[in-house]
N, C-alpha and C positions, 0 to 999 in steps of 0.2 A: 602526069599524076598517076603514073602505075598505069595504065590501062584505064582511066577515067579521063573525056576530053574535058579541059575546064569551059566552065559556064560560059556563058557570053553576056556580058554585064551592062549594063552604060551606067559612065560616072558623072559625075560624085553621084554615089546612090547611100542609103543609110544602112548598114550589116549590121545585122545579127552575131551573137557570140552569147554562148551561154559558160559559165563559168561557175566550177565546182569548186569548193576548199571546204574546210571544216570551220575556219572563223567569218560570218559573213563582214566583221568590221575590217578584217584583211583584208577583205576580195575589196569591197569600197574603197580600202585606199592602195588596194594596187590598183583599181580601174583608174582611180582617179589620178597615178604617180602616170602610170602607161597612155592613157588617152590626152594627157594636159590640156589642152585650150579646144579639143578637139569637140565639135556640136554631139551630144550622149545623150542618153538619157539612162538609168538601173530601174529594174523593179529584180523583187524577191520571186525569182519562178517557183521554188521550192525548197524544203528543209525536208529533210530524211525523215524515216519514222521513228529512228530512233532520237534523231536531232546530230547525228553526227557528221552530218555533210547541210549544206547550204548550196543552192543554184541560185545563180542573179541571169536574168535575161540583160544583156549589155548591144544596145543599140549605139553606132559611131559611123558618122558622116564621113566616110571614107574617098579622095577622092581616082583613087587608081589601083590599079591591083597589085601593086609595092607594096603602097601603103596598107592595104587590106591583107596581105597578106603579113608584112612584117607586125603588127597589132598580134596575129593568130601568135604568131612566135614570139613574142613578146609575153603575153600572157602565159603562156607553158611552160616559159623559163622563169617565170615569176612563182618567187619560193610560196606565195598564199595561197597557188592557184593548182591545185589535183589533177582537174581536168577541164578541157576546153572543147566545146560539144558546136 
């Protein structure tokens, strides 16, 4: 990772992903097309001040670091999704 070692984990753990777009009904159903059967949970972290951006905190039972990582890419190649924090 560039000069950063990655973490050292133990799995299945639940990750974190927070998820920017501008429609939050988007980001809901790409988490929900991207995660499928997978234990989640969304809350609204935040909405912009102007309202043109929406952040979902996206909690996902992930159980290896494939998994945990292909979810990350997953989400960023997903056309509702801005950014992925």
């Amino acid at each position: 990772m560039d000069g950063w070692p990655e973490p050292e984990i133990d799995y299945p753990t639940r990750w974190a992903y927070r998820l920017v777009g501008p429609d939050e009904a988007a980001l809901r159903a790409a988490i929900t097309e991207l995660v499928e059967l997978r234990e989640h949970s969304i809350a609204v972290a935040r909405t912009s001040r102007t309202g043109k951006y929406t952040s979902l905190h996206v909690e996902v039972l992930v159980h290896d670091h494939d998994e945990r990582r292909g979810l990350a890419n997953a989400f960023n190649a997903h056309a509702a999704v801005k950014f992925v924090l």
